[in-house]
N, C-alpha and C positions, 0 to 999 in steps of 0.2 A: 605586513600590516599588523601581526600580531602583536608586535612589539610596542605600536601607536600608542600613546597615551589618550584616554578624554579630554585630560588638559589641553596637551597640544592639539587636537584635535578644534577644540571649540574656542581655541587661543587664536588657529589657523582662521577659522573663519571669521571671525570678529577682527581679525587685520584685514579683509579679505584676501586672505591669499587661496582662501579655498571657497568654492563655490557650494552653494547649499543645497542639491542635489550630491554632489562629491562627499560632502559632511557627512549627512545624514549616512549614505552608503560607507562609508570611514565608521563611522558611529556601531551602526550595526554588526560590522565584521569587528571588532574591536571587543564588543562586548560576546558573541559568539566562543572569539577566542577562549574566552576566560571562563568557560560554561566548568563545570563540574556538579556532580552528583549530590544532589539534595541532602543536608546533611541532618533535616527534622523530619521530615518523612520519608522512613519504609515499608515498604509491602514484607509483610511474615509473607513466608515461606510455606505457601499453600499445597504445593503439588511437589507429588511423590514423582516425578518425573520430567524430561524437557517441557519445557513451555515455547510452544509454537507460534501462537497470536495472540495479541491486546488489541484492545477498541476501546478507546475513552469516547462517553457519547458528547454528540455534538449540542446538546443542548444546554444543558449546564453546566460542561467540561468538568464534571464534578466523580462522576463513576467511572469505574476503570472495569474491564472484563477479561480476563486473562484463560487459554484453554491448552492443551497439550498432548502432550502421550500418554499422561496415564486416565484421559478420559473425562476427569473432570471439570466444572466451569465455575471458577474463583468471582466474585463482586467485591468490591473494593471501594472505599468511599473516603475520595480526598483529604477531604474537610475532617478528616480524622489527625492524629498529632501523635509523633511518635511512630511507634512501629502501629502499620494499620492491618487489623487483621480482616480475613474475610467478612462482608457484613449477611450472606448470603453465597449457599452454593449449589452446585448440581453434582450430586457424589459421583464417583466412579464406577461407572458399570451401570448406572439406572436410566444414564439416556442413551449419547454414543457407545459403541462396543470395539472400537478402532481409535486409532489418535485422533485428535479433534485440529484439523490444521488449520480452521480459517474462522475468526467470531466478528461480528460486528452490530453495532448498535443501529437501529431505525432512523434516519438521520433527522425524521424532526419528532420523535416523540422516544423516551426513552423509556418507556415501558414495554418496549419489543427489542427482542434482538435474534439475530439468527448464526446459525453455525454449521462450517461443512466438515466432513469427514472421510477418512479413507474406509469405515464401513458403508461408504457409497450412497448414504444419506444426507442430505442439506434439509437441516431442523430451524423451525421457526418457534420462539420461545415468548412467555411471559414473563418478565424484569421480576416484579413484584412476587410471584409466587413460585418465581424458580420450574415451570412449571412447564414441558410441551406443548404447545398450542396445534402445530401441523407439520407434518413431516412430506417430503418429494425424495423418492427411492429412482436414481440415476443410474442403478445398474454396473457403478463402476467405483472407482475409487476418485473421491471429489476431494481436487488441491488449491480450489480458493473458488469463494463466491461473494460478491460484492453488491449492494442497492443503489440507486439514483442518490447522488447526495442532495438534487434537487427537490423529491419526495414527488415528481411529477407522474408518478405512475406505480404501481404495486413488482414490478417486476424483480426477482436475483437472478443475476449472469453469474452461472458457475461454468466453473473451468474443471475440465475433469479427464482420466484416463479412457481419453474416445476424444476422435477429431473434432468433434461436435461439440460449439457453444450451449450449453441449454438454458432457457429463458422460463424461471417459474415465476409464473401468476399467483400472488399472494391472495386474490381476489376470488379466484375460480380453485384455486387448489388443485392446478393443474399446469401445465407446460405449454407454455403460450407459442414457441418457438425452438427452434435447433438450428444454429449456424454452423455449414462443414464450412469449419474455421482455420485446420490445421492437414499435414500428413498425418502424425499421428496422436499426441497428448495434448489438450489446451491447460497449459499450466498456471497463465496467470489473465485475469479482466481488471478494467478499470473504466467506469463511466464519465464522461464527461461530466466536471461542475456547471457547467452553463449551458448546454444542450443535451434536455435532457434523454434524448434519444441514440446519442451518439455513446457507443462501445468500445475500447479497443481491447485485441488480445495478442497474448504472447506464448509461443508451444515449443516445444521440445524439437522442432524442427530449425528453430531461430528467428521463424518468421515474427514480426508484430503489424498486425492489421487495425483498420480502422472502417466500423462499420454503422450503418446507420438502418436503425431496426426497423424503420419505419417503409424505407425502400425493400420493392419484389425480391430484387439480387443481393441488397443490404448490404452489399461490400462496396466501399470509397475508395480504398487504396493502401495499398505495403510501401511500408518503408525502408529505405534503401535501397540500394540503385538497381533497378526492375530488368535498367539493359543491360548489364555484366552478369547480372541474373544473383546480389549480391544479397544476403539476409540482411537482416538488422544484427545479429548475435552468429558468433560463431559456435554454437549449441543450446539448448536450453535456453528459453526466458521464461527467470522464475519470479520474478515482482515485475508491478506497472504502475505508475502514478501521476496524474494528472496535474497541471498547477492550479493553483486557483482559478486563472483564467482562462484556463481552457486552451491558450493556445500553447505549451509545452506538454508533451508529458515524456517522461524517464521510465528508462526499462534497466533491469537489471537480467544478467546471464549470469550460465556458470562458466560464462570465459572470464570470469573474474572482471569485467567491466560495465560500468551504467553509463548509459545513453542520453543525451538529450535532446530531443528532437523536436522541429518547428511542426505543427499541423499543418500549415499551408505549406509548404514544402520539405518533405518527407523523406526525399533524398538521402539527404547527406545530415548528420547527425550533428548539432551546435556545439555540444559539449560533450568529452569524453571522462571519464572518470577512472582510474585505477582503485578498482575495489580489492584486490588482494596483494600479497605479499610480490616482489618484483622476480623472486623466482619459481612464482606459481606457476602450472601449465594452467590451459583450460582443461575441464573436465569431458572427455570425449568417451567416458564409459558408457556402453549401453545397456548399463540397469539405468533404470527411471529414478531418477531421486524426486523423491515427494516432500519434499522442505521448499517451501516458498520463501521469499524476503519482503519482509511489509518495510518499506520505508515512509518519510514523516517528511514533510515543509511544512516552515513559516506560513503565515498568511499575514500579511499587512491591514492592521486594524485602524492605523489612523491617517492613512490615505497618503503618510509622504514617503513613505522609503519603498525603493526598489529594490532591496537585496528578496532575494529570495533563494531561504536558506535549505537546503537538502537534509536530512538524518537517513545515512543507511549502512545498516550492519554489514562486518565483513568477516564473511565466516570464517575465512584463512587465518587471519591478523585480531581476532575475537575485539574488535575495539568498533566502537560504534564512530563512521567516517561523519565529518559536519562539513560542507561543501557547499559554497555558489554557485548556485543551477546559473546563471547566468554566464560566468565566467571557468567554473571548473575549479577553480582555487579553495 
């Protein structure tokens, strides 16, 4: 399909020989195809070190926040031209003291944002003045925490080294919850976009669960097949992400594969994904690797196209994979 032209493409359906459901999805894998790297704006070269997380916020998709090993937390503002450099920062050393693995923005106001870290801290910050607002000490080393992209509640689901979900109250500035989530590390969450109570998580066991925080027991159900007694990942799950509507969402491992999985049925996974090189093993060491993988979808804004498009890094093959969560292709 990469090869498709628009022409023929929109020459097809104006003959009808292609149906305009079929177009439009022709349409979008077509232009997909031909993506390449922005050639009028770049981000300078902010940090002395890997860079772990971004989070553009969801509000004016205008700010970018970028954070890493060497501690510090970069702002970034689009609407810049040219190479854009930082517009604001948090130096190194004067918030986190550990790499900084997880940032993201307040999903409806972007004058907050929060950060988690392997000094065992998830910090809650102020946009504007770069500035600490409140900190929750976990006791462990924290490898992703995520907010309601609903805003229907104050809660972060950090995932951390200990079995335990932990749920902080942005309200109370305290710990609202602890879900024993896992055997032994919860490495990655992700909330529901449309219910705003629903959780899932992903651990170093391979399990990925689906929990609903609102329930005494708050666990719904694992995915894959429960009577072979099979994981979802054959080791680690170290990203999670939901589709827009809530009834997909994709797990990434360090077996080198991402997952697609139905919510209503759990089972058996829709779509497979080869994320690494074809003569990668899985990763079956037992040191804990603390690198998560954020990956990115499409969202459909003008209400006809069905593609729904996957972004996720492959740390083997260093190329950012572009994939049809639908299909796998």
């Amino acid at each position: 399909m990469a090869g498709t032209s628009l022409n023929s493409i929109v020459r097809g359906r104006a003959q009808g020989l292609i149906l305009a459901d079929t177009s439009q999805h022709q349409i979008s894998r077509s232009v997909f195809a031909t993506l390449a790297l922005c050639e009028t704006k770049r981000l300078a070269r902010a940090h002395t070190a890997a860079i772990h997380s971004l989070s553009i916020d969801a509000v004016q998709h205008r700010y970018v926040l970028s954070t890493g090993t060497d501690t510090s937390i970069q702002l970034f503002d689009l609407e810049s031209t040219g190479q854009i450099n930082p517009t604001r920062c948090v130096l190194a050393g004067s918030g986190h003291t550990n790499t900084v693995t997880s940032v993201e923005w307040y999903s409806v106001d972007n004058g907050m944002f929060s950060t988690a870290s392997l000094d065992h801290t998830v910090k809650i910050w102020d946009a504007h003045a770069m500035t600490e607002a409140s900190q929750f000490d976990l006791e462990c080393r924290v490898f992703s925490q995520k907010m309601s992209p609903t805003g229907a509640h104050a809660l972060i689901a950090a995932g951390c080294e200990s079995p335990y979900i932990r749920l902080c109250d942005l309200r109370s500035g305290a710990f609202a919850q602890s879900l024993l989530a896992h055997e032994s590390a919860s490495m990655a969450v992700d909330w529901s976009p449309v219910d705003a109570y629903m959780l899932a998580s992903g651990g170093t066991d391979g399990r990925l669960q689906l929990w609903d925080i609102r329930q005494a027991g708050s666990h719904v159900c694992d995915f894959g097949n429960s009577e072979s007694n099979t994981c979802a990942h054959d080791g680690s799950i170290n990203g999670l992400l939901f589709t827009d509507d809530g009834q997909r969402l994709v797990s990434a491992g360090l077996d080198h594969c991402a997952r697609v999985w139905n919510t209503a049925s759990p089972q058996t996974p829709t779509v497979e994904i080869q994320t690494g090189a074809e003569n990668d093993k899985p990763r079956t060491s037992t040191t804990l690797s603390t690198k998560t993988v954020e990956m990115a979808l499409t969202t459909a804004t003008d209400g006809t196209t069905s593609t729904k498009v996957l972004f996720i890094p492959s740390t083997s093959t260093c190329e950012v994979l572009v994939v049809d969560v639908c299909t796998g292709e």
